[in-house]
DOTILO-337253 format. One record per residue (C-alpha): x negated, y, z negated. Coordinates in nm, 4 decimals. Each point is the difference from the previous one (the first is absolute). Layout:
<sites>
SITE       xx       yy       zz
SITE        X        Y        Z
...
</sites>
This chain:
<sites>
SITE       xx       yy       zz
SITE  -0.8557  -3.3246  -0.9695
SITE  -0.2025   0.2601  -0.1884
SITE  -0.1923   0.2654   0.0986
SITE  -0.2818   0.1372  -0.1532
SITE  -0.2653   0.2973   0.0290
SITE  -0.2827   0.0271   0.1603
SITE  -0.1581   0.1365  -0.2899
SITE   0.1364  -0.2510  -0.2589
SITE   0.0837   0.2756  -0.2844
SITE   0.3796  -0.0824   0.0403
SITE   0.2474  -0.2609  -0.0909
SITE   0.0726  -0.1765   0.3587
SITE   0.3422   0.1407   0.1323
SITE   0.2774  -0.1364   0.2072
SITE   0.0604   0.0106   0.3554
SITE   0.2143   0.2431  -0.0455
SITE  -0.1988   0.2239  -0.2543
SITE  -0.2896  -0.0399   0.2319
SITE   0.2556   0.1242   0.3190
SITE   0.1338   0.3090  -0.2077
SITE  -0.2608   0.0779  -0.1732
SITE  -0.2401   0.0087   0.2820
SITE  -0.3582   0.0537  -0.2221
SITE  -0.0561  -0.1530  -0.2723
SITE  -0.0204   0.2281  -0.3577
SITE  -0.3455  -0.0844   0.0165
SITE  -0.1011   0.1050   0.3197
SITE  -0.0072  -0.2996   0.1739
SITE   0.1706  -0.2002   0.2855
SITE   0.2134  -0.2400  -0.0431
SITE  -0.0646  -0.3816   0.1025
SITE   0.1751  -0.2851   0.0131
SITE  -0.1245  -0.2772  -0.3027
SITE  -0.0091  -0.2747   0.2939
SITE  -0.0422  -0.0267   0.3571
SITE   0.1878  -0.3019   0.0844
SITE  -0.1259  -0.1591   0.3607
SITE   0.2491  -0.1624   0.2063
SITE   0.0273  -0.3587   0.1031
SITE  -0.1843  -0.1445   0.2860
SITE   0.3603  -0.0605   0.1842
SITE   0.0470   0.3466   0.0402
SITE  -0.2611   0.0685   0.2069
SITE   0.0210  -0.2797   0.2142
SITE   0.3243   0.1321   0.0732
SITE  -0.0466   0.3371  -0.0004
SITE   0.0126   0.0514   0.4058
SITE   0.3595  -0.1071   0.0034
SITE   0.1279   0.2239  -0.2025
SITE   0.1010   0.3695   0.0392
SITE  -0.1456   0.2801  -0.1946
SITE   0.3313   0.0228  -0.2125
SITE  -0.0410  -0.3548  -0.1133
SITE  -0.4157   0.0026  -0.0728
SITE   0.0825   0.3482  -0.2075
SITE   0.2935  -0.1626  -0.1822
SITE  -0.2608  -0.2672  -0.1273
SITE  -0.3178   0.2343  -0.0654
SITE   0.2444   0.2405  -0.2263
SITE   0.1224  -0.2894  -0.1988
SITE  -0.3365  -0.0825  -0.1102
SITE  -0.0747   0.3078  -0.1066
SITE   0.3496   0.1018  -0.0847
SITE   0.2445  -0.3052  -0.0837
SITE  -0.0109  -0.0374  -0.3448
SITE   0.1781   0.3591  -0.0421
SITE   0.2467   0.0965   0.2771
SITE   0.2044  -0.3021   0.0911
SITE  -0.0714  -0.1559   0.3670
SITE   0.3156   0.1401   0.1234
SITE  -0.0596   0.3366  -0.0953
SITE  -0.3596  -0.0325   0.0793
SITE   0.0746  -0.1254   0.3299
SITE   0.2048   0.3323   0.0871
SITE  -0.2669   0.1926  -0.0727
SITE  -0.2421  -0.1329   0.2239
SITE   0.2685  -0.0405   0.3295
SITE   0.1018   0.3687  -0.1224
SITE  -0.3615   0.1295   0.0171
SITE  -0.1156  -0.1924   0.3090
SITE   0.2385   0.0820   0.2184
SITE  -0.2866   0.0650   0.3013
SITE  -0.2700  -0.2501   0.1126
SITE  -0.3968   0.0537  -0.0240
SITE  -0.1449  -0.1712   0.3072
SITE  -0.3385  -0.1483   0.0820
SITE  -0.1531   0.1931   0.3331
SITE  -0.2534  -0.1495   0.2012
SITE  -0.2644   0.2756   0.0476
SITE  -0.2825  -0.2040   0.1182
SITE  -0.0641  -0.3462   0.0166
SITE  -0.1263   0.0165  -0.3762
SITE   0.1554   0.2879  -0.1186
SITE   0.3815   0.0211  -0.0572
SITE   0.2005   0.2957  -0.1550
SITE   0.2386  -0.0755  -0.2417
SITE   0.2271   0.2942   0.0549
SITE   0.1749   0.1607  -0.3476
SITE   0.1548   0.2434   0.1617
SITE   0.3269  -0.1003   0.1024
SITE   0.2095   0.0811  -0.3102
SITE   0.2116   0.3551  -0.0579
SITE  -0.3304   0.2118  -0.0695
SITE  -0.2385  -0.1813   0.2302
SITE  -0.2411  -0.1277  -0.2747
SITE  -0.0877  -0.2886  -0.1791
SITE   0.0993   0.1482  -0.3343
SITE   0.3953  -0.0163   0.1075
SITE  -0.0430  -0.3166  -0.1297
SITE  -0.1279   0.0103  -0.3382
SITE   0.2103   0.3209  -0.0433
SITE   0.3301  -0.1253   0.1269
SITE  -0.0468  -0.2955  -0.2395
SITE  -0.0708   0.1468  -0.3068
SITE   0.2893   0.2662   0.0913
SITE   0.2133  -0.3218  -0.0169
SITE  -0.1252  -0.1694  -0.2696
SITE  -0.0118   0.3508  -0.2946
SITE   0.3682   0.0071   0.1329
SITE   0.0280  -0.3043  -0.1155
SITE  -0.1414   0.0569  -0.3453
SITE   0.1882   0.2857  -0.0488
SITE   0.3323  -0.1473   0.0916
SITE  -0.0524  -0.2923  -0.2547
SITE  -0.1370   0.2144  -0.2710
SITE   0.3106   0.2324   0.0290
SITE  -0.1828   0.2747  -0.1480
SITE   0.1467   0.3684   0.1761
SITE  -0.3377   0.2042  -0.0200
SITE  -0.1556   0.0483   0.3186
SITE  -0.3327  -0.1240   0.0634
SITE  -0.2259   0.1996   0.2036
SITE  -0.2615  -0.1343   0.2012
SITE  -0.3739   0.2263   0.0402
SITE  -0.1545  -0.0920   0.3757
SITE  -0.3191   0.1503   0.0733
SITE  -0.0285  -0.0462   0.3683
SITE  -0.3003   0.0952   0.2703
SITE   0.2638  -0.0791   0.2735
SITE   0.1774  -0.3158   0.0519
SITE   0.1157  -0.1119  -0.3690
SITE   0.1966   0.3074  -0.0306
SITE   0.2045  -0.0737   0.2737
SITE   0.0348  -0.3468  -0.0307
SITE   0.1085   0.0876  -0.3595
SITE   0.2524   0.2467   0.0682
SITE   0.1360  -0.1600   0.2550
SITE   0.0458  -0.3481  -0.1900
SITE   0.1109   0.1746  -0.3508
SITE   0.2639   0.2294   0.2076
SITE   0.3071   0.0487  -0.1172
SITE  -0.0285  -0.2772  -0.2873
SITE   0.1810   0.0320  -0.2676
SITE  -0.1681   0.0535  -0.3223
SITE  -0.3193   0.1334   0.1259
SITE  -0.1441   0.3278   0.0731
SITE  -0.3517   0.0105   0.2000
SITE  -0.2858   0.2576  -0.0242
SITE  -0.2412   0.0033   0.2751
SITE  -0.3394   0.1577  -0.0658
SITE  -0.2055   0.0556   0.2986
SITE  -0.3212   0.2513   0.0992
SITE   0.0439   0.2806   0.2049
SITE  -0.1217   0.0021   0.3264
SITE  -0.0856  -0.3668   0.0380
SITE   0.2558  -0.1911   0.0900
SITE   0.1251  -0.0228   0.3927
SITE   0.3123   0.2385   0.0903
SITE   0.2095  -0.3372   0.0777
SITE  -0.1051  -0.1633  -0.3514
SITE   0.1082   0.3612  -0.1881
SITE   0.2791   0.0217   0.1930
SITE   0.1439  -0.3726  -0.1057
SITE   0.0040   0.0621  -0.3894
SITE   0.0760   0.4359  -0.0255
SITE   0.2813  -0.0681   0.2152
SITE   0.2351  -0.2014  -0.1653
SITE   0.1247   0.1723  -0.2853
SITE   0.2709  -0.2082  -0.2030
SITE  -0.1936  -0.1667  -0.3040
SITE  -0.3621   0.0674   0.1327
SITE  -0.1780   0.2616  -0.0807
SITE  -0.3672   0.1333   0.1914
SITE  -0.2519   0.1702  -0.1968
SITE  -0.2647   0.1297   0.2236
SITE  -0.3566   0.0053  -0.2374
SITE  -0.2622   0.2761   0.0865
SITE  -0.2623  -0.2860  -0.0380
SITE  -0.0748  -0.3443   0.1577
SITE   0.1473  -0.3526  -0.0529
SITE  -0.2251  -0.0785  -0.2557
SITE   0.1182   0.3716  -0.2032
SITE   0.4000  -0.1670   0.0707
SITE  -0.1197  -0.3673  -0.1971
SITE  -0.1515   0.2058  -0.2639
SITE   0.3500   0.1562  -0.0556
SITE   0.1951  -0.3014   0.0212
SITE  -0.2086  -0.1594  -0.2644
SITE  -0.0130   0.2663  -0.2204
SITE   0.3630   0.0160  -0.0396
SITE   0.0365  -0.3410  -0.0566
SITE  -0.2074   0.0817  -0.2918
SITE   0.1680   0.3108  -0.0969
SITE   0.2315  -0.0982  -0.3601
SITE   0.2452   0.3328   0.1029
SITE   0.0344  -0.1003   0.3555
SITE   0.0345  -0.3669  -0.1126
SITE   0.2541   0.1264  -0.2465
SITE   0.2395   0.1917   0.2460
SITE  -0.0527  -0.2303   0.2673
SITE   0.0222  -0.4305   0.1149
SITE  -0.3448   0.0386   0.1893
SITE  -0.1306  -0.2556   0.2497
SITE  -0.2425  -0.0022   0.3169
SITE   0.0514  -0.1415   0.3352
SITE  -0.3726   0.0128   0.1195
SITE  -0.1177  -0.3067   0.0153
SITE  -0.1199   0.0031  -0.3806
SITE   0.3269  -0.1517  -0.0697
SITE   0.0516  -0.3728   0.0768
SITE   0.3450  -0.0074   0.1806
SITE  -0.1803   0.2449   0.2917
SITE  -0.3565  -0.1834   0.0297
SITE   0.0809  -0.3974  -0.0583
SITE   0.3211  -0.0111   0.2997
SITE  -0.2954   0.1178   0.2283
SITE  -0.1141  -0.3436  -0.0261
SITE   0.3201  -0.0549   0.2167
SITE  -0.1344   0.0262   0.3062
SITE  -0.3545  -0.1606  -0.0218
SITE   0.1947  -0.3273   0.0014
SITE   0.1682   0.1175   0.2836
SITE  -0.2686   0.0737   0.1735
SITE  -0.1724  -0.3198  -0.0581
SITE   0.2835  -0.1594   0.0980
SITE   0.0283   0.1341   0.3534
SITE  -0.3702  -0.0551   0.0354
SITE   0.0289  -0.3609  -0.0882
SITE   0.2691  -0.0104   0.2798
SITE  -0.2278   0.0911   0.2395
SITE  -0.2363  -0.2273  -0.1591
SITE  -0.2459   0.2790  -0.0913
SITE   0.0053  -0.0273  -0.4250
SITE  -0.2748  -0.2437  -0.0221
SITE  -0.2608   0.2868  -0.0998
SITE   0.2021   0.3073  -0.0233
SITE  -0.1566   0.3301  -0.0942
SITE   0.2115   0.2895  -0.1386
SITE  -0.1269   0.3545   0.0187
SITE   0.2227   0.2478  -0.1975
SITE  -0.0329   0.3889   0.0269
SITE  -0.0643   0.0865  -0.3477
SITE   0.0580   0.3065  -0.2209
SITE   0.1361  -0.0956  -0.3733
SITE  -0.0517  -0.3372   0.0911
SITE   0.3271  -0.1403  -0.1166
SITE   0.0882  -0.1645   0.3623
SITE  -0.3468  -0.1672  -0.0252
SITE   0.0870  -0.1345  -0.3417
SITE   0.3291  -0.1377   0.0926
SITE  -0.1922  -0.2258   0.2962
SITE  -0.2523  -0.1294  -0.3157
SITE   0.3260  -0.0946  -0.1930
SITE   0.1052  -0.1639   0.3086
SITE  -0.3027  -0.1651   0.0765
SITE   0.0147  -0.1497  -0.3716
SITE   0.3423  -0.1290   0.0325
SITE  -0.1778  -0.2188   0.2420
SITE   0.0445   0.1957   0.3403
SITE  -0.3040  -0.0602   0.1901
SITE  -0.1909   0.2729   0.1376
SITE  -0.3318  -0.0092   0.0444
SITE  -0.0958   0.2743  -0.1518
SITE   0.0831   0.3961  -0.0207
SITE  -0.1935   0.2829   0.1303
SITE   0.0791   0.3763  -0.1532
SITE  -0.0090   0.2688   0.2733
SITE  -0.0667   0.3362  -0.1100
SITE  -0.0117   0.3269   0.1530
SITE  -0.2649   0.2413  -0.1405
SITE   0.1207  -0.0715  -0.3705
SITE  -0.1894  -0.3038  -0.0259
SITE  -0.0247  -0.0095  -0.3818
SITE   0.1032  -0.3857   0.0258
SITE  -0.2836  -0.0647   0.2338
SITE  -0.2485   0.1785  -0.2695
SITE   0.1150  -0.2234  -0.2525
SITE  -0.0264  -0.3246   0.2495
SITE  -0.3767   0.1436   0.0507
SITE  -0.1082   0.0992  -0.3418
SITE   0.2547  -0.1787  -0.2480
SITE   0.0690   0.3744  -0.0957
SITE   0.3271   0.1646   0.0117
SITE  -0.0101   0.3525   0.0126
SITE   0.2782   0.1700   0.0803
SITE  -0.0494   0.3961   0.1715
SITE   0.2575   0.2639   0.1343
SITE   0.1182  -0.1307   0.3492
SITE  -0.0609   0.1336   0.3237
SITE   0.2558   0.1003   0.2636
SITE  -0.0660  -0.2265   0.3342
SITE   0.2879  -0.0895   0.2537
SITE   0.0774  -0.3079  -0.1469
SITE   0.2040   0.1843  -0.2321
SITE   0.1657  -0.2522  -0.2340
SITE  -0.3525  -0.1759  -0.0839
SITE  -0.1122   0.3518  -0.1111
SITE  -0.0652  -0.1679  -0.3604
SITE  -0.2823   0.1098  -0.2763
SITE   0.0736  -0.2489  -0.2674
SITE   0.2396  -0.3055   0.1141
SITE   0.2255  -0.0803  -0.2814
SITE   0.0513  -0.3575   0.1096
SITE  -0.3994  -0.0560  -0.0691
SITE   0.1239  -0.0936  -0.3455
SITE   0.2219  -0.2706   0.1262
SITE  -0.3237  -0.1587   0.2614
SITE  -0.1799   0.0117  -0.3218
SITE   0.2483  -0.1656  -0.2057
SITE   0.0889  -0.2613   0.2523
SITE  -0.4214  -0.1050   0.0293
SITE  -0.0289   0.0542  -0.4026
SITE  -0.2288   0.2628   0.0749
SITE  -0.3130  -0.2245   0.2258
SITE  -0.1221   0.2231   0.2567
SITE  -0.1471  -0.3041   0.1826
SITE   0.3440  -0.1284  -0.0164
SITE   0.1232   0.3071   0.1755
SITE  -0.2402   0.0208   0.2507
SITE   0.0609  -0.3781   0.1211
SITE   0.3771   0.0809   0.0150
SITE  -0.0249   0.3298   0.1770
SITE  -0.2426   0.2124   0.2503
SITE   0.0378   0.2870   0.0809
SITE  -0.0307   0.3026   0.2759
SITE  -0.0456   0.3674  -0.0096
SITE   0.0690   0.2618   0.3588
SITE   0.0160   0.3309   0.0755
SITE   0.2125   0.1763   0.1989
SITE  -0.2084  -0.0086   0.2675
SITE  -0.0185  -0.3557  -0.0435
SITE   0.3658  -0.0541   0.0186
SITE   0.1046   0.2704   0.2350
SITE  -0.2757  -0.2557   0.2471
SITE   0.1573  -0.2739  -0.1104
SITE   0.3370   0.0736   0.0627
SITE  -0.0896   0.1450   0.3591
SITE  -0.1611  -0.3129   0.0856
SITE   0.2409  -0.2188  -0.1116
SITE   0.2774   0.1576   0.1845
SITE  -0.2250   0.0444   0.3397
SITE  -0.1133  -0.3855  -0.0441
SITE   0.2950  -0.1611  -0.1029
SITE   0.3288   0.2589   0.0315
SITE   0.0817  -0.0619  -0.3983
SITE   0.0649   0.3782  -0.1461
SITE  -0.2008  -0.0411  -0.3728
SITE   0.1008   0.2586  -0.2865
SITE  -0.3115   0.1180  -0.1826
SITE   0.0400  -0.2200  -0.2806
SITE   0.0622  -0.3306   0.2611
SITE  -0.3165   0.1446   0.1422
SITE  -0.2233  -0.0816  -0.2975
SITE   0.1375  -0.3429  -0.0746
SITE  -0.0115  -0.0742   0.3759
SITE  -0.3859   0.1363   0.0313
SITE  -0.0739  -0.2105  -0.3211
SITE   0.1364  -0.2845   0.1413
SITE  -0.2730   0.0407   0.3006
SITE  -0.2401   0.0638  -0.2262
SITE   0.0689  -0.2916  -0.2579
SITE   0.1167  -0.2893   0.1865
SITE  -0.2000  -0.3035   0.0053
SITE  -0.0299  -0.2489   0.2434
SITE   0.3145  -0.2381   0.0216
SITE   0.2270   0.2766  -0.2101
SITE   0.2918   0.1573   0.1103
SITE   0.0651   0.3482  -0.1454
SITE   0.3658   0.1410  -0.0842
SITE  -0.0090   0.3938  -0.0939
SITE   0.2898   0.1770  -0.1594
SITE   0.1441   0.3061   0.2494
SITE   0.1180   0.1248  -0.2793
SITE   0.2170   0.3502   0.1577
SITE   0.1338   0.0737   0.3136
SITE  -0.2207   0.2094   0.2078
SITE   0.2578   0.2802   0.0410
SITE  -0.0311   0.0675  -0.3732
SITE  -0.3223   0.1520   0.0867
SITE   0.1037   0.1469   0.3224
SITE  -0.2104   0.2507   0.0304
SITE  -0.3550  -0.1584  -0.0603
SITE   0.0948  -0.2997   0.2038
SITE   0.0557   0.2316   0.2749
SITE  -0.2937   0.2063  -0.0146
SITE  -0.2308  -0.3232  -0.0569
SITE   0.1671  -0.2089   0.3077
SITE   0.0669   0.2652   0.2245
SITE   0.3595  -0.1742   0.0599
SITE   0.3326   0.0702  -0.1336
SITE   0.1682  -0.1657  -0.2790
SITE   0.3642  -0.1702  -0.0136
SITE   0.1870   0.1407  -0.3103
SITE   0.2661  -0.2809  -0.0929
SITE   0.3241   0.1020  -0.0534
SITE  -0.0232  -0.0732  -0.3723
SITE  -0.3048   0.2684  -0.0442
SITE   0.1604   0.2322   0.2456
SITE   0.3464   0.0332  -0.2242
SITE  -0.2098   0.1178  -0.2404
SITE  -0.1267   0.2773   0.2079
SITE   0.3039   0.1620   0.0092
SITE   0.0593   0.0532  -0.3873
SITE  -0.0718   0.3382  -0.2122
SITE  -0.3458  -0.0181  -0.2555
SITE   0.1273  -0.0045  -0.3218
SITE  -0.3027   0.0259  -0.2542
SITE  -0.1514   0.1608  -0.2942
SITE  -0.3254   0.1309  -0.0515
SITE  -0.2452  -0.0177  -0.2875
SITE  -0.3927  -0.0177  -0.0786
SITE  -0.1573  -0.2540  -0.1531
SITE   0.0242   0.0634  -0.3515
SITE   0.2293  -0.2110  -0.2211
SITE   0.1546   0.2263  -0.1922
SITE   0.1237   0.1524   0.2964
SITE   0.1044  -0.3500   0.0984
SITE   0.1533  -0.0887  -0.3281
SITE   0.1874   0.3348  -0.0227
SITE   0.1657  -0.0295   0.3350
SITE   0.1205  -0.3728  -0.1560
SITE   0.1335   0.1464  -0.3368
SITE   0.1660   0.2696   0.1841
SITE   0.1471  -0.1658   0.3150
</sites>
């Protein structure tokens, strides 16, 4: 399979080019040249099997003409080592709950996997240089990064991330670990830590000195596994023979979640349709309005990890619907809130039905409500725990908040970070010079 850019000014790459490389030397994102669907057998038989064996099939679609099935196979069991259940809410509303892996977030999944599989590629290639991967992070990818790329061989990890707006639980799982990861705390905001990460990918001294790649979901091997558990989650609804007209509402931020759902949906999964919730950086809702996109600066809101001015997965949407704005709109809706939207939503939800929303869940849930037609059923993704944002839950609710034992042994570790402003040359000099 070959992979080629978004913006078409490069030859197509391989799967593993397109893995190490992360961006393409032209700017763009990398896609696969085919989206294969799978056969009608599959889903009829998709409610008897486990999530293991529905994974093991979507990956060798996207995957199986370059890492053999046996290897392949490893590193799916190897990265889903923790289930991702379906949670009846209300009687139309269920919660498909992401939160169950080491970090308690849905991007353990696409991080743990692509962890696996650039081991892979570096083991075959036999090459000694290190690479090192660039993760700008507005709270859960950082973790879920460090945590699946720790202690691998081969690989060192940078983890960009703004100052002052991230939870103390999310800081606390990536500037604690030490060992091959390394924090760098940006005076600036998530949108400031992308610009860096790009840039340097772009750099020809840092490119020089350095085996760069990204683990945001810009590169394939972290955004197309998310498709994992769609087909899981259709799968438990069809057991409880709910996946007739299934809605999916996914908290969105640099939309690469959303997009691996549309990849799903064309290899035949079927969903209704999608709905985008947003929190007050509703820049995909503007373009869904106008046909416009127009990216701004983004603005800080308790929904933290959706704090996103210019989505970098908006390239893929476009890609996917060769650019047709009407073709968008029929695939997805979408939702903006506030906080004050979500903080009510997330109080009423608990009072009403005793189900403890994050503020992300909160937007997909309350978009759900507001977008479900008659005869759907709506599935949103809970995409974090709500200890990892402890604090606002708290204050919102009124009611304490269980701290799993996974979050709470990272309590317990010493900050480990380094400090820098926004600027790239400071950025680039603290790379040269590490």
């Amino acid at each position: 399979m070959k992979y080629y850019s978004t913006n078409q000014g490069v030859a197509p790459a391989s799967l593993a080019e397109a893995v190490v490389k992360g961006l393409a030397a032209d700017k763009g994102l990398y896609m696969p040249e085919r989206i294969d669907p799978l056969p009608r057998a599959f889903y009829d038989s998709i409610d008897t099997m486990s999530f293991q064996e529905i994974a093991c099939e979507v990956a060798a679609s996207f995957f199986g003409e370059d890492i053999p099935a046996g290897e392949l196979d490893r590193i799916v069991l190897d990265t889903l080592n923790f289930d991702t259940p379906v949670v009846k809410v209300t009687d139309r509303i269920w919660s498909l709950e992401l939160f169950h892996g080491p970090t308690s977030a849905f991007k353990d999944v696409g991080a743990r996997f692509m962890a696996r599989m650039l081991g892979y590629f570096i083991r075959k290639s036999g090459e000694k240089n290190h690479v090192t991967v660039l993760v700008a992070t507005s709270g859960d990818t950082g973790s879920a990064v460090a945590n699946g790329f720790l202690g691998v061989k081969g690989i060192d990890v940078v983890v960009l991330y703004p100052k002052g707006k991230v939870s103390d639980i999310q800081e606390k799982q990536f500037t604690t670990l030490g060992d091959n990861i390394t924090a760098v705390e940006v005076d600036g905001t998530f949108d400031d830590c992308q610009r860096l990460v790009k840039a340097a990918f772009l750099d020809p001294e840092l490119n020089a000195k350095f085996r760069l790649t990204s683990a945001n979901s810009i590169n394939v091997a972290r955004f197309l596994p998310q498709a994992f558990y769609y087909f899981e989650a259709y799968a438990q609804m069809k057991r409880q023979g709910l996946a007739d007209r299934l809605v999916v509402a996914v908290p969105s931020g640099t939309f690469g979640n959303i997009t691996a759902g549309l990849f799903a949906q064309r290899m035949g999964l079927p969903v209704r349709r999608f709905i985008a919730a947003n929190n007050r950086n509703d820049i995909f809702l503007e373009y869904l309005k106008t046909g416009k996109y127009t990216p701004r600066p983004s603005v800080a809101t308790i929904a933290n990890a959706m704090d996103v001015g210019d989505p970098s997965n908006f390239a893929r949407v476009l890609d996917l619907y060769g650019g047709s704005w009407e073709a968008i709109r029929a695939a997805i809706s979408g939702y903006s809130y506030t906080d004050e939207q979500i903080a009510a939503t997330m109080r009423r939800v608990l009072d009403q039905t005793g189900y403890q929303l994050d503020p992300h869940g909160a937007c997909g849930y309350q978009a759900l409500e507001d977008g479900l037609q008659d005869g759907e059923t709506g599935v949103f993704l809970e995409t974090a725990h709500p200890a990892k944002f402890k604090d606002t839950v708290e204050r919102i609710t009124g009611r304490p908040v269980r701290i799993p034992e996974r979050l709470q042994r990272f309590m317990k570790g010493r900050k480990q970070s380094v400090e820098l402003s926004a600027a790239f040359d400071d950025f680039k000099h603290f790379l040269m010079t590490r």
